[in-house]
N, C-alpha and C positions, 0 to 999 in steps of 0.2 A: 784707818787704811781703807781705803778703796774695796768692796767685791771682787773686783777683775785682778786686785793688786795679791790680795789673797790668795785667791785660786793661783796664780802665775808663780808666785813665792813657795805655794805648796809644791809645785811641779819642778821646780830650780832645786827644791830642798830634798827631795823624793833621788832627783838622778836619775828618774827610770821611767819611761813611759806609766800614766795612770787613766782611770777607769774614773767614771764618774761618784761612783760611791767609796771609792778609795779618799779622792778629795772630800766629799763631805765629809769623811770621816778622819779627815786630819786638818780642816778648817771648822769644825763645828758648827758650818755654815745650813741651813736648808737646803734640801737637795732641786728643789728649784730655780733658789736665787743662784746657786753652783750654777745650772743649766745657761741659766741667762747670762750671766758671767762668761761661761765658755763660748756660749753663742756670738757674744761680742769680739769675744779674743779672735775666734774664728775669723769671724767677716772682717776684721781687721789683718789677718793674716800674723798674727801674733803666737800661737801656738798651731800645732801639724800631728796629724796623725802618721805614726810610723806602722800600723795595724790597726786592727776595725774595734773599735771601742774605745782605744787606747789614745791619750793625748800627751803631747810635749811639748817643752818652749821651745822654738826655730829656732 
């Protein structure tokens, strides 16, 4: 599975808006490649912030 597939799967599975270190810490993933991950989703418009830190899938 994908990085980006991950992190997004984490967020769909959560229900609730999350935090960057929430995700690392339920994909086991480096908290950087998380970064880069969301970074992408972002400029894709694939996930939205509903508050300041917080991320969700659109």
């Amino acid at each position: 599975m994908e990085t980006k597939e991950q992190v997004l799967e984490a967020m769909k599975k959560a229900g609730e808006p999350l935090n960057t270190g929430k995700i690392v810490e339920l994909t086991g993933l480096e908290r950087k490649v998380v970064d880069k991950a969301m970074n992408e989703l972002k400029a894709e418009g694939t996930i939205v912030s509903p508050r300041r830190c917080y991320w969700q899938p659109k």
